[in-house]
N, C-alpha and C positions, 0 to 999 in steps of 0.2 A: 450333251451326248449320253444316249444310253449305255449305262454300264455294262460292259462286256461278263458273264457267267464267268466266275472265279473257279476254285480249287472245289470248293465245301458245292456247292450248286452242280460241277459235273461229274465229281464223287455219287453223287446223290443219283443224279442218270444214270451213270453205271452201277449202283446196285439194282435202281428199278429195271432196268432191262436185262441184266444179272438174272433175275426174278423170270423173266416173261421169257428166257430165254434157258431156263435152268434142262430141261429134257435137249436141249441138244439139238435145236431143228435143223434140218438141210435146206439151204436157201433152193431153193424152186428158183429164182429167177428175179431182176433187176426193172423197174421201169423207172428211166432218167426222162424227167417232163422240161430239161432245160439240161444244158451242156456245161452250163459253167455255175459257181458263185462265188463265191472273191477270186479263187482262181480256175483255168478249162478245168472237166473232170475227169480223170481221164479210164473213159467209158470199156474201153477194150480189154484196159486188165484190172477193174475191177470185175469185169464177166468171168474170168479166170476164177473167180470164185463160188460160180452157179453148180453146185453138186458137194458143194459141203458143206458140211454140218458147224454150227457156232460152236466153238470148243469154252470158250469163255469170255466176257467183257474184259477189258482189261482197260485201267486210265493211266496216261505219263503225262504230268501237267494236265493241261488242259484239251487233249488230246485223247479220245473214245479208242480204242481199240477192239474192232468187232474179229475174233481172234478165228485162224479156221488152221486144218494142216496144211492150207495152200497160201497165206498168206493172211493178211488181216485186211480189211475195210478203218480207215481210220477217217476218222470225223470231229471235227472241230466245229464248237456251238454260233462261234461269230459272235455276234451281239444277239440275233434275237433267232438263232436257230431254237429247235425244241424234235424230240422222237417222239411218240407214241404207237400203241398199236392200232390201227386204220379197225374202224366200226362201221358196219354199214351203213349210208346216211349220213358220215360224217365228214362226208368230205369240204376241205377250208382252202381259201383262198392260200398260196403261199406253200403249197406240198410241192415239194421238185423234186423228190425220191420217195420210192418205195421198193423195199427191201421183200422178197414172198418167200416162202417160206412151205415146204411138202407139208403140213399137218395143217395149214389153213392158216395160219395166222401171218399178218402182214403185218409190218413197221413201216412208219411214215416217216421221212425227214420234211420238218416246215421250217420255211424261214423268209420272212418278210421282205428286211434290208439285204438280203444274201452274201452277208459276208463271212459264211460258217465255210468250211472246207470238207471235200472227201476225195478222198485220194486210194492209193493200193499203196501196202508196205511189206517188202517180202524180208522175212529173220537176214539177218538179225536184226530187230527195230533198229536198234540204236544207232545204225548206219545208214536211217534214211535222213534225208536232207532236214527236214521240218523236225528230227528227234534228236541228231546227231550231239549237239552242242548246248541241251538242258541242263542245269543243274541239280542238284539231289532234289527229293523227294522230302518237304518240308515232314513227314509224317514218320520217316525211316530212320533207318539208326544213320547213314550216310551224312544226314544233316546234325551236325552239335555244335559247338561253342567252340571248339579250337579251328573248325575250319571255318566258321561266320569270323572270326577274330583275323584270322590268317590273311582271306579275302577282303577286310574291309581296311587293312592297314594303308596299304595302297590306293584308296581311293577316295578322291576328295570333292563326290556328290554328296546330296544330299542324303539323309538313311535311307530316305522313304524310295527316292529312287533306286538306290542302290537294292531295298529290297526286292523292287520290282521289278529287278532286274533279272529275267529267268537263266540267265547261267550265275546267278546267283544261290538263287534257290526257286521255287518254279511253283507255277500258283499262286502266288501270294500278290493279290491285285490289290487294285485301289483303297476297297471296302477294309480290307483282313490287314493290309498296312496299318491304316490308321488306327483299326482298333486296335492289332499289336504296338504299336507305338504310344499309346494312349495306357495302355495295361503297366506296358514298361518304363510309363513315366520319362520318355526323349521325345524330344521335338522332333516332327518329320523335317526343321529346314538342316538340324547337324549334318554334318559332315562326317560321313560314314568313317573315316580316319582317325577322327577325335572321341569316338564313342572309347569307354571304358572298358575293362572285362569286365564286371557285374553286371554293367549296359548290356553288354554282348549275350552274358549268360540270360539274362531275365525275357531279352528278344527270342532268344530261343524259346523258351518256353511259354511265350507270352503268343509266339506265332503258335506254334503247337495247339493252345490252349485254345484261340478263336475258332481256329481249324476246325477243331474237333467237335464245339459246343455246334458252329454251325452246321456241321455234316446231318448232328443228332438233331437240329431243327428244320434240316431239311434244304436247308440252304438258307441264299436272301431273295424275297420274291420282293422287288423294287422297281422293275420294269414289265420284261415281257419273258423271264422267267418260268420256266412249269415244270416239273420233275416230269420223267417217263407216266406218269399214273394220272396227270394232267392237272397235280392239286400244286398249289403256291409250296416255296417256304415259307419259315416263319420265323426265321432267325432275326429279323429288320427292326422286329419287336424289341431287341436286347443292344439294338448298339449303342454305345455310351457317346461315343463323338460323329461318327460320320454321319453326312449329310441333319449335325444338329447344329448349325452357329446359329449363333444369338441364342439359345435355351442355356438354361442354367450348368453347368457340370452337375453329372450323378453323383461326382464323391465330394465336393468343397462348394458350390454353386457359382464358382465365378461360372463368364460366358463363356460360349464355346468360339473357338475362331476358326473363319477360313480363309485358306490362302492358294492361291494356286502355283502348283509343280507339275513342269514341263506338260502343261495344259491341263490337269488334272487336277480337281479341287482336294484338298487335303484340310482335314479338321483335327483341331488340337486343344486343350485346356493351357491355357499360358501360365495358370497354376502349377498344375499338376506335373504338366509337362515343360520343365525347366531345360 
């Protein structure tokens, strides 16, 4: 299965289109080339938003917010969604949206497998159905150590899924799991209950720390990945355990191991990570 676009990868879309998007265009107009992708679109009151202007991108998880004072465009990547700005000449298989825009420039939504989403979200976000019940923002002050500590007492899954669990804390996918877990020296199969508080604190900052290296590399370009500006990340180049078993560990050399959780393969150092 291709890896779904994490935290760090659609961070990175929304500053590019932040970019391309900074003067403030007024959408000119909508063309929908298909009705639906993972779920209907629904066409009617995204139109609701043809005559105003981008106020700013905005991200919650994994979740685009193309922000206006009538409401926002909200867009979710799926596995192999991608934006760009439409070139003449470049048109590709797999465009099902185009965003147009009064100053000339147009925005493409592509997506192959079409499991990305776009939807209309009127203020307050946070009471639309698909935002309602996130959890903080791993990057925020909202996320620390006494509420990771609080939350996991109670629960007797594994960390890894427990992290990935977005009323958890949100963004933190397969890839940013395991390197967090790997940083912090815990097994992804513990049991989120029996983790320690130094555990706890060091996962805080351990997620933090992936978060952020990745963002500054652009993300992880492992599939079919592309920033708004159509270039890879490069973060794939630094991971110490995922998608490494069988190579050596970076910090001791034993092997690397995988295992799978709740169908999602996870990488660990049996050393390192005790």
């Amino acid at each position: 299965m291709n890896p779904m676009p994490e935290l760090p990868e659609v961070e990175t879309v929304r500053r590019g289109l932040s970019v391309l998007l900074q003067d403030q265009p007024v959408i000119a107009g909508f063309e929908f080339r298909r009705k639906d992708l993972r779920d209907p679109i629904p066409i009617k009151k995204i139109r609701r938003l043809e005559g105003q202007a981008i106020r700013s991108v905005l991200r919650r998880s994994k979740y685009l917010l193309f922000e206006t004072d009538e409401g926002a465009l909200l867009s979710h990547l799926g596995m192999t969604g991608s934006w760009r700005a439409a070139v003449p000449g470049d048109e590709r298989g797999h465009d099902h949206f185009v965003m147009k825009f009064t100053n000339g420039l147009s925005l493409v939504y592509r997506d192959p497998r079409r499991f990305g989403i776009l939807d209309f979200v009127e203020r307050p976000y946070d009471k639309h159905a698909r935002l309602r019940n996130l959890g903080p923002e791993p990057l925020e002050e909202g996320f620390h150590a006494d509420l990771l500590w609080e939350l996991s007492r109670s629960r007797t899954v594994p960390v890894k899924n427990f992290l990935m669990n977005a009323a958890t804390v949100v963004g933190v996918g397969n890839i940013y799991a395991s390197e967090a877990l790997f940083r912090a020296g815990v097994r992804p199969q513990r049991r989120a209950h029996r983790l320690t508080r130094p555990e706890v604190e060091r996962l805080v900052q351990t997620i933090r720390e992936v978060l952020l290296e990745s963002i500054r590399a652009g993300g992880s370009s492992i599939s079919d990945y592309v920033q708004a500006s159509g270039e890879e990340g490069l973060f794939q180049a630094n991971f110490r355990v995922y998608d490494r078993a069988g190579e050596p560990c970076v910090v001791c050399g034993q092997q690397v191991r995988r295992l799978m959780q709740a169908g999602r393969s996870s990488y660990y150092c049996p050393k390192c990570q005790r």
